[in-house]
C-alpha positions in Angstrom: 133.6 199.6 316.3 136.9 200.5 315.2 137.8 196.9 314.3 135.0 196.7 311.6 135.9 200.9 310.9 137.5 201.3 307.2 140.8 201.7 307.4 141.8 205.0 306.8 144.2 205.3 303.1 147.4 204.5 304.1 149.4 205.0 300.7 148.9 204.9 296.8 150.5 202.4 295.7 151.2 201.1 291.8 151.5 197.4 291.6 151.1 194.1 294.3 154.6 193.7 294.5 154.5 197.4 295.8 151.5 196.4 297.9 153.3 193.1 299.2 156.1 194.7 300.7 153.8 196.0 303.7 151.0 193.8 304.7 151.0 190.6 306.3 151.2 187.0 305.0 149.3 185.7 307.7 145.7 186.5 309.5 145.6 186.4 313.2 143.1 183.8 314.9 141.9 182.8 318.3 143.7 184.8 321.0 145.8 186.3 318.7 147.4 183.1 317.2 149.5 183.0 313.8 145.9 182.1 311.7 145.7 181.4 307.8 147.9 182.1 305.1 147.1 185.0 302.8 147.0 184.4 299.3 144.6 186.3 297.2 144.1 190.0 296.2 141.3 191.7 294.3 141.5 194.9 293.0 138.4 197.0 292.4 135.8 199.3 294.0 133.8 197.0 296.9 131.2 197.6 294.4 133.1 195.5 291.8 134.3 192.8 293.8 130.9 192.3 295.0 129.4 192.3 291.6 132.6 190.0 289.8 132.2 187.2 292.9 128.0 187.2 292.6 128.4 186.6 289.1 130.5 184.1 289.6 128.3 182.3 292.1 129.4 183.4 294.9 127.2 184.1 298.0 128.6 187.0 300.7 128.1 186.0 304.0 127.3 188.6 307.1 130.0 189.5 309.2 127.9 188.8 312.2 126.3 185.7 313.8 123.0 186.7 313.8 122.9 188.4 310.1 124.1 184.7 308.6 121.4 182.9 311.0 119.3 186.0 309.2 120.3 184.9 305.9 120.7 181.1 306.7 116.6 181.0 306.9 115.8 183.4 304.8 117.0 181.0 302.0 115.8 178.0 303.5 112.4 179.8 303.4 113.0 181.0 299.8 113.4 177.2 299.0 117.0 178.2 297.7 120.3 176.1 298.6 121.6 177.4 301.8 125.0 179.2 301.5 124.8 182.4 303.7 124.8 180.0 306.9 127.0 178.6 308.8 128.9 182.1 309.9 132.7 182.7 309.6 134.7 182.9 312.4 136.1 186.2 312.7 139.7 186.7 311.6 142.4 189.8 312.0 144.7 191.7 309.9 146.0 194.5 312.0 143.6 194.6 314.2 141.1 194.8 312.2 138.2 191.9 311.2 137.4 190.7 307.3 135.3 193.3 305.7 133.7 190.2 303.4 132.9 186.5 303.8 132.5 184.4 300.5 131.0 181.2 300.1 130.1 178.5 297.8 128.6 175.2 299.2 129.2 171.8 299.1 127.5 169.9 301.9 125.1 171.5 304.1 126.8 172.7 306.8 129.7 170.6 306.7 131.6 171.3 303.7 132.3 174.4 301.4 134.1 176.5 299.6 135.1 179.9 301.0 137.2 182.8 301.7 137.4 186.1 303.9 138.4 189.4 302.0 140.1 192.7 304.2 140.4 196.1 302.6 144.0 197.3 303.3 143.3 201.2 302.8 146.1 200.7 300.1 144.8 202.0 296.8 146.2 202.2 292.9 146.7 205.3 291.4 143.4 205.4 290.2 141.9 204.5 293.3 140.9 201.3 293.7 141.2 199.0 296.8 143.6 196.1 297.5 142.0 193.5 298.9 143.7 191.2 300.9 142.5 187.5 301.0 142.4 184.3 302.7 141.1 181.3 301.2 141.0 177.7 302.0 138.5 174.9 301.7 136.2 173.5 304.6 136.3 169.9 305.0 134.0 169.3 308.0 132.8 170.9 311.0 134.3 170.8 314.4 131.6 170.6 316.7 133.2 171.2 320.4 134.1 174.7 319.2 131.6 175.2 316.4 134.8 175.7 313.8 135.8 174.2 310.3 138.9 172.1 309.4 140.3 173.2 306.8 142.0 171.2 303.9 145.8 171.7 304.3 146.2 172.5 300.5 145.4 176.7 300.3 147.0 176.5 296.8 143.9 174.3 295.6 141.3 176.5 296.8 143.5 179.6 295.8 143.1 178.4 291.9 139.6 177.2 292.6 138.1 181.0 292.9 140.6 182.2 290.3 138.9 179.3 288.2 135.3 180.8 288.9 136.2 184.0 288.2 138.4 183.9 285.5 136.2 184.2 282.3 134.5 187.3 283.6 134.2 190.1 281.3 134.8 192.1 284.7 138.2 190.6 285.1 140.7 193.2 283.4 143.8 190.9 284.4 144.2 187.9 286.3 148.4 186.6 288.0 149.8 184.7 290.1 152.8 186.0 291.7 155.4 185.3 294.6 154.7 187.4 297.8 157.8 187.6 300.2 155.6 187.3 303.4 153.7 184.5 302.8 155.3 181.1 304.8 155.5 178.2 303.1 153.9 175.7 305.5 153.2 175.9 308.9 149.9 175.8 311.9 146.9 177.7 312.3 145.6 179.1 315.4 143.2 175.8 316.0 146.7 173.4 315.5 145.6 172.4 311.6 148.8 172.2 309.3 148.6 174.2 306.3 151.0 174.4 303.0 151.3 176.5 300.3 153.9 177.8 297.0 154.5 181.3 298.6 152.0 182.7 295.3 149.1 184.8 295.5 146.4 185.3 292.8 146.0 188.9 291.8 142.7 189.8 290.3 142.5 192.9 288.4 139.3 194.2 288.4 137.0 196.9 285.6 
């Protein structure tokens, strides 16, 4: 489906702040609602981000309902602590929905640590990916519509994954810098208030 297609290059780029200038500091939600605040960026090869964040203790979630449900048992049947399940709702950035889901647990079900990673098609000069992130903490699930609440503090959860992954041997450099587009406080698309310092957390992947 084109909205799960990888986007095709758009430019080479050589910093974030280059980077920043063009994309978005919001994610769309529900009905095409102002959703979530951006504020995190990897860049690296899919195949390091994937391999900085499972070091790091991080479990990818599917994209899909039915491949977390997949996952959901298959570690409940493994005997393993259950991170894969519940799914992420699906998210936009230009159309297009999160190419990775992250999570780390807290309470079954209710509570947990996550965030949703798109590839922009923007790429350094040596060819790696921007990644363009959301993150923000799950307090509890809302059960009419099957949705999280998230905490209003993205800045907390922001530093929380940059504290995870920050010791890495993978990690070539790790900022946080201002990004123009990204509001300072404001609503998702469910009504939940949100805040943040206008910075983003730029990791630099090997």
């Amino acid at each position: 489906a084109p909205d799960r297609a990888v986007p095709a290059s758009q430019a080479v780029v050589s910093s974030w702040d280059e980077a920043a200038q063009s994309l978005p500091g919001l994610n769309e939600g529900r009905f095409g609602r102002p959703g979530a605040p951006q504020n995190l960026v990897f860049v690296g090869t899919p195949g390091a981000v994937r391999a900085a964040l499972t070091e790091a203790g991080w479990t990818e979630i599917p994209t899909t309902i039915r491949g977390s449900v997949a996952a959901g048992l298959g570690e409940l049947l493994a005997g393993k602590r259950v991170a894969a399940f519940p799914p992420m709702n699906d998210y936009r950035l230009r159309g297009r929905r999160q190419d990775m889901n992250w999570a780390m647990p807290v309470r079954f079900l209710q509570e947990r640590h996550h965030f949703r990673l798109w590839r922009t098609g923007l790429t350094d000069p040596r060819g790696r990916d921007f990644w363009w992130g959301s993150a923000n903490y799950d307090l509890r699930v809302r059960w009419r519509d099957l949705s999280h609440v998230p905490a209003p503090d993205a800045n907390r959860e922001r530093d929380f994954i940059v504290g995870t992954v920050a010791t890495l041997p993978r990690v070539r450099a790790l900022v946080v810098l201002p990004s123009p587009r990204v509001p300072a406080e404001g609503f998702n698309d469910k009504g939940y208030p949100y805040r943040t310092d206008g910075r983003v957390a730029v990791v630099d992947l090997r």
